[in-house]
ZAVOGU-338489 format. One record per residue (C-alpha): x, y, z negated. Coordinates in steps of 0.25 Angstrom, whole numbers, plus 5000, padded with zeros to 4 digits. Each point is the difference from the previous one (the first is absolute). Last residue first. Layout:
BEGIN
XYZ...
This chain:
BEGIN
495349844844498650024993498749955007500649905008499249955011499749865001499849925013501450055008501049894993499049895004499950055013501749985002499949864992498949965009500950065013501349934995499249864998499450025015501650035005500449854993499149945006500350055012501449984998499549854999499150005012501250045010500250155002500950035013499049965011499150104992501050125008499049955013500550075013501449924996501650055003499750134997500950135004501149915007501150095007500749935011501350025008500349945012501449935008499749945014500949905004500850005013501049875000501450015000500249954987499150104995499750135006499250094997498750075005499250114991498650004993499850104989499050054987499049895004498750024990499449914996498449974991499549875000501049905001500149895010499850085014501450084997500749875004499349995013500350155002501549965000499949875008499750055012501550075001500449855002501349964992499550094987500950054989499850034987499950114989498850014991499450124990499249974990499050104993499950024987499750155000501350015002501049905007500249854997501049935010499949885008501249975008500549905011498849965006499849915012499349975013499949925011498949934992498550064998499449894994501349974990500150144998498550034995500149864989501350084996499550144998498749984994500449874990501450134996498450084998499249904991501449984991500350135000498650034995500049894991501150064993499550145000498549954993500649934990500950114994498850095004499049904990500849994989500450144999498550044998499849884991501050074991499450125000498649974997500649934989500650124995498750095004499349894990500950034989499750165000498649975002500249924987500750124993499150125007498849934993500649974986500550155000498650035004499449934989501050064988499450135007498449984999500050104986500950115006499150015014498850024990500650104992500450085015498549985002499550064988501150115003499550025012498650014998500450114990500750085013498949985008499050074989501050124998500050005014498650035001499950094988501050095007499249975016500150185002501250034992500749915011499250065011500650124999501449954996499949935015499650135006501250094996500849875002499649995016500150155001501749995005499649895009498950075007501050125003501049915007498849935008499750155003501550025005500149885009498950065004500750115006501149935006500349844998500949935012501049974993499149904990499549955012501549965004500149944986498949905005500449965013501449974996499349914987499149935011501149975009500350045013500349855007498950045014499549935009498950065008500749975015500650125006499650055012498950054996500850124991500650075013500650104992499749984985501350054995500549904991499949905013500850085008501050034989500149854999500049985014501250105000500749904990499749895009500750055012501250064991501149935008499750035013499850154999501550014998500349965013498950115007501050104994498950114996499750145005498849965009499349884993498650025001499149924996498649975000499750035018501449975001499849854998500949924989501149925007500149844994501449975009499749885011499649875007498849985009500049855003500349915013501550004996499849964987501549964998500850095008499050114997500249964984501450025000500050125009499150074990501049954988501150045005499650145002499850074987500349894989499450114992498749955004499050054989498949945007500149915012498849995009499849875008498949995011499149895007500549884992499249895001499049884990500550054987499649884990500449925013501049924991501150055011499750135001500150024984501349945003500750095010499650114991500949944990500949945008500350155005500150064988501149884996500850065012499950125000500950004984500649885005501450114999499450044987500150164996498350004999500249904989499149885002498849984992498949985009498850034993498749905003499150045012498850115001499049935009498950075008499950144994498950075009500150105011500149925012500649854994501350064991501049914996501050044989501649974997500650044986501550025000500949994986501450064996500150135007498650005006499449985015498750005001499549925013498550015006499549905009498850045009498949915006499250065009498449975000499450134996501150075007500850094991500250165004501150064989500450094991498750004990499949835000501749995000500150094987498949934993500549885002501450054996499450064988499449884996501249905000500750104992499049984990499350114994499850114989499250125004499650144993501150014990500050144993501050074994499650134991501150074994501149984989500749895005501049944988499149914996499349975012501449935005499649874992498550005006500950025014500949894997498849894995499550065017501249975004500149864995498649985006499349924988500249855000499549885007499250055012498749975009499350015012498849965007499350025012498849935002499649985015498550055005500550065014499850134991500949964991499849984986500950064989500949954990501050054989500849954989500950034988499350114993498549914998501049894993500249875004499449874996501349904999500649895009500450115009499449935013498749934994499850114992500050095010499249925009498950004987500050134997499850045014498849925003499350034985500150135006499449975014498849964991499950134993500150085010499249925010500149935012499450075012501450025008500849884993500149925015500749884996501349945007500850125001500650014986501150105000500949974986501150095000501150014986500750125000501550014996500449985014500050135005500350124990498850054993499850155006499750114991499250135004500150124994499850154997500750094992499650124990500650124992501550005003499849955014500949945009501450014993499349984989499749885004501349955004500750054988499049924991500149875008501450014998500050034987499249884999500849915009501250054989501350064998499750105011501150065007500750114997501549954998500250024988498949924994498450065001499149954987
């Protein structure tokens, strides 16, 4: 449907007109998942060169797990192993919203579209920055993306993905807007997880100007400026170089899609099995034609050997009926059956609620112990908030009189994650205001499961065995 005025009343429509506008018959594609909406896990500590597939797999499942709180599925993550031996993985929540558009818009599009890449943002910039530019082995190069609503900052050592920090949320429009970037990079430098700064590039700057001479006045000793592609892959004659800004990560992804300068790309990919599928189907010709024929033989042949086996399958069919006759004589027992299995999946579930209604209170009360025994050792320090987030995690306010205290306090749980750290004052004196997120308060969840919920889980796993001992023969 068009209105009055021309336009497209939909995304799809729009979709369509675009590609159409392109190519009637075919279009090619890559798709970029915006910044921020994908998870990086980069774990340096073991080299996983020599380990195997099927090892490394059990790895992966389980750090996903452990993160998402639930086993993901093959669409919605990617790893690879670096050649410096890290392991690189990466991983999503939902389906790319454009790509869930695009399946929508395939309704209306009558040729062939094809999608050869799906990848983060993050991604395409490092793949970008390794093609367009000459990185020393041991130089340490921050990377800036700015974003309307959101800003995603990444560190580089040489050519390899160092550290990819969490999103920074503030609107491009906000007059904190550098500032709050500026802690941020400011911060990493301070923990000493990004030991210097040799150079800063700042992608998608449509801050233009007063953004480079921000950062100069501030890293004075670093190389700060604009991400420029190199001449020698792109050539940019007849267009506004302003306008090129904006659309950094977009052109990555046509980069990408294209296959040009492929190594410089890590092996992640999100293209889904199902888009890799249908795309084969596309890509059938001759034999696509043959596999056609086949199928329309197949019931010729089936009916020949139909005739062949008739006695046969008139003896199966006469063992089935005896069976069938059999079945009917042993129902009143499976009824019986299916009724106490049906009483024991009740109390099966009750036990079940018994034993997470006990389990959440004395986790509260195990992790409030945590925090309060913690603060009294750690003093000069105090919360003011603790408030539940997803994936169960907690998130903490409070402030700190020594900035020292901070990491001190994260020492006490097991897995932190400090969101933010900035000075205030309070009654005239400087205090240091910080956020936490607390993923697992205890290396050991058993800590939350006294003897008697144990007791309580081994008769839920007798009743659960029981139920699975006997098989049916009739449902």
């Amino acid at each position: 449907m068009v209105d009055e005025s021309e336009t497209p009343s939909s995304n799809e429509l729009l979709l369509y007109n675009l590609f159409s506008s392109v190519d009637a018959k075919r279009v090619d594609l890559g798709i970029s998942i915006p910044s921020g909406q994908t998870i990086f896990q980069i774990l340096k500590d073991v080299d996983f060169s020599d380990t195997k597939k099927k090892d490394l797999q059990v790895i992966v499942d389980d750090r996903l797990e452990s993160l998402h709180g639930i086993s993901k599925g093959e669409d919605y993550y990617s790893y690879s192993v670096r050649e410096d031996g890290a392991l690189l993985l990466t991983s999503i929540d939902d389906e790319p919203q454009l790509l869930t558009l695009i399946n929508r818009t395939l309704e209306l599009y009558n040729g062939k579209l094809f999608i050869h890449e799906i990848l983060p943002d993050e991604i395409l910039l490092l793949g970008l920055i390794r093609a367009n530019y000459d990185l020393d082995p041991n130089s340490i190069t921050g990377v800036v993306q700015f974003s309307e609503n959101s800003t995603r900052v990444l560190f580089l050592k040489g050519n390899q993905l160092w550290i990819v920090s969490p999103i920074i949320t503030e609107s491009l429009k906000s007059q904190r807007f550098l500032n709050t970037v500026f802690s941020k990079i400011l911060f990493q430098l301070d923990t000493g997880e990004v030991p210097n700064l040799d150079r800063l590039i700042i992608c998608n700057n449509s801050l233009g100007d007063e953004a480079i001479e921000f950062f100069e006045d501030r890293f004075q000793d670093v190389d700060v400026a604009e991400f420029q592609f190199s001449e020698d892959f792109f050539e940019a004659e007849n267009i506004n170089p302003s306008s090129i800004v904006s659309f950094t990560t977009a052109i990555g992804a046509a980069w990408s899609a294209s296959g040009l300068k492929k190594e410089v790309f890590p092996k992640i990919s999100f293209l889904p099995n199902y888009v890799n599928d249908r795309q084969k189907i596309f890509k059938l010709q001759w034999h696509g034609m043959l596999l056609l024929l086949f199928i329309m033989l197949t019931p010729i042949v089936a009916n020949h050997f139909y005739t062949q086996y008739d006695t046969d399958i008139d003896r199966l069919q006469g063992e089935i009926s005896t069976l069938d006759a059999q079945i009917q004589s042993l129902e009143p027992t499976v009824q019986r059956y299916n009724q106490i299995s049906n009483e024991l999946s009740q109390i099966q579930s009750k036990l079940t609620l018994l034993s997470e209604l006990n389990e959440g209170t004395l986790r509260w009360s195990i992790n409030l112990d945590l925090i309060n025994r913690g603060i009294e050792d750690v003093n000069s320090i105090w919360l003011t908030s603790l408030t539940p987030v997803q994936n169960n995690n907690i998130e903490i306010n409070g402030y700190a009189i020594y900035r020292d205290r901070i990491p001190e306090l994260a020492s006490l749980f097991n897995t932190t994650t400090l969101l933010n750290v900035r000075s205030d004052e309070i009654r005239e004196k400087e205090v240091y205001k910080f956020v936490y997120i607390i993923k697992d308060f205890f290396e050991n969840e058993e800590i939350y499961t006294p003897e008697s919920v144990q007791g309580i889980r081994e008769l839920i796993g007798n009743l659960h065995c029981h139920t699975q001992s006997e098989i049916p023969l009739y449902c």
